[in-house]
N, C-alpha and C positions, 0 to 999 in steps of 0.2 A: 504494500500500500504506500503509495505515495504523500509528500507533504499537503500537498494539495487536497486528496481525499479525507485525510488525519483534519484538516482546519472546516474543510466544507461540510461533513455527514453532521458534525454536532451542532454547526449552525443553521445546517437544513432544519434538524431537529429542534434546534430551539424557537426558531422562525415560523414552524409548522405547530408549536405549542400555544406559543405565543397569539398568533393566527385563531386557534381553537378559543381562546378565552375572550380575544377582541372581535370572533364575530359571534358572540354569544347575542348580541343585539345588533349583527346587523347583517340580516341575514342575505341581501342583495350583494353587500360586499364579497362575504363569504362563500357564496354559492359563484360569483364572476371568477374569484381567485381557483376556485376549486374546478370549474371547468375549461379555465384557461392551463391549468396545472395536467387536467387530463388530456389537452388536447397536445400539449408538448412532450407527456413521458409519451402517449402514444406513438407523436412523431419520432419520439428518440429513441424508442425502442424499436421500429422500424428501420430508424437510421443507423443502429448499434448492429441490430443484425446483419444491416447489408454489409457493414463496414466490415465483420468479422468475416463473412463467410466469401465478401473481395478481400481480405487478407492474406485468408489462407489461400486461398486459389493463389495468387499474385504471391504467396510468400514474403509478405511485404510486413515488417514490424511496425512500420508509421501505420498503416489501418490499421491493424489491432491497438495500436497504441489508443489513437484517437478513438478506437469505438470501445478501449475502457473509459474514456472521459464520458463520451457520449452516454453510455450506460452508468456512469456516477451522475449524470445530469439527469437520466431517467429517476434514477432512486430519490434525487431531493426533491424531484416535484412527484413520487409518489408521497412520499413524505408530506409535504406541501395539500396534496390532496386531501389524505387520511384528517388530516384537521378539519377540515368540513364533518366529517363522520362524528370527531371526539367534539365538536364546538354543536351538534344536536344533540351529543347526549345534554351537555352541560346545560346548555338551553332547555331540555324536559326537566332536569333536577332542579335549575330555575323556577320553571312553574308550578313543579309540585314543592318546592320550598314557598313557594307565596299563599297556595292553599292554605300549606298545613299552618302558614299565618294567621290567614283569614280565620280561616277554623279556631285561633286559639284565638283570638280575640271577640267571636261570636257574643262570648258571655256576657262580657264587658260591653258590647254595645243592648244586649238585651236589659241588661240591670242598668244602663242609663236610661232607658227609655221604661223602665218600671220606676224609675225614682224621678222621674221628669214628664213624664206624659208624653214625651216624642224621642227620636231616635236622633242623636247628636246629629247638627247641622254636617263639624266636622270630625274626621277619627281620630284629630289631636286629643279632641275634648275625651279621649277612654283611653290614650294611649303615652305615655308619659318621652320627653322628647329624648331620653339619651337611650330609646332601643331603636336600634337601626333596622328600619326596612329592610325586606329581602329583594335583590335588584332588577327582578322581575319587575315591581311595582315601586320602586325608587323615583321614577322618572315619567309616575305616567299617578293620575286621579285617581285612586282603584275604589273607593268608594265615595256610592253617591246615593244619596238621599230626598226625600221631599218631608220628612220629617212622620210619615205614617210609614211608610215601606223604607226598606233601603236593600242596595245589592254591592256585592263587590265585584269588580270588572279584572280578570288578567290577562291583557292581549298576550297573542301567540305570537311571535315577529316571524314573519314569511309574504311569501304571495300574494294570499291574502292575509287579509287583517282578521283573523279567526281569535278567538279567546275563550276562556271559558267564565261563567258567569255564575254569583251564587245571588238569590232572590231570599227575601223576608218572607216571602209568601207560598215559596216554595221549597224552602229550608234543604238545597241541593243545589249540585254543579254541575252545570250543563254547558256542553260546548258548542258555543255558537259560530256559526258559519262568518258573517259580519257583525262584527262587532258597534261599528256606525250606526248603524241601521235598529238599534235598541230603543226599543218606547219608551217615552217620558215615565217617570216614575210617580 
């Protein structure tokens, strides 16, 4: 193994990590990198193989040479790919870390709304400020009220704008196809 391979496989690696975490939310990013990543080991695994087998024909150590780079090129951006794969997992363990939120703070909106007569405007008013959101819903309203009902909202990030939805009235979570498109409360 070359200097070159020894410096590049680990920063494929960490690049292809890295990559998994940052497209936890952003899933048009992630999915461009991930099919431009498969359309180049493709190319390069094609180009690896011509390269070896005009090597050996032609006895030639420059093709073989170059079609080990070509095939170290393939492997960073299989590499590079596979992060699409690990940045969905992370993205579902996202979402079910915001339920299992949701769900733990159920009580606490129902006992304001017995000691109040309505269901807090906001979720600050049940929820004290030094516990940190889960980053699912960091960055996004996830509850909403009209003071008789209330539901919590946790978009899915992709395609579409799909999420799942838990309702006062229907005391369950349902995945909704568009999330926009939810009736007034």
């Amino acid at each position: 193994m070359n200097r070159i391979s020894i410096i590049t496989l680990p920063v494929a690696l960490l690049a292809s990590i890295l990559l998994a975490f940052y497209g936890r939310e952003k899933f048009y990013f992630i999915g461009i990198i991930g099919f431009i990543t498969l359309l180049i080991s493709g190319a390069s695994l094609l180009f690896t193989l011509l390269l070896s087998i005009l090597g050996k024909i032609k006895k030639s150590t420059k093709l073989i040479t170059v079609s080990k780079y070509t095939g170290l090129l393939m492997l960073i951006n299989l590499l590079l790919f596979c992060s699409v794969f690990i940045s969905s997992e992370i993205a579902h363990h996202d979402t079910e870390q915001a339920k299992t939120f949701c769900d733990s703070i159920l009580v606490k909106v129902e006992q304001y709304k017995s000691e109040n007569g309505k269901y807090p405007n906001s979720i600050d008013k049940v929820i004290s400020d030094d516990i940190k959101l889960p980053i699912r819903i960091r960055s996004y309203s996830f509850y909403q009220t009209n003071g008789n009902r209330y539901r919590f909202v946790i978009p899915i990030i992709g395609p579409n704008p799909s999420g799942y939805v838990y309702e006062s009235k229907n005391r369950n979570w349902e995945l909704i196809d568009f999330i926009f498109d939810l009736e007034e409360l």
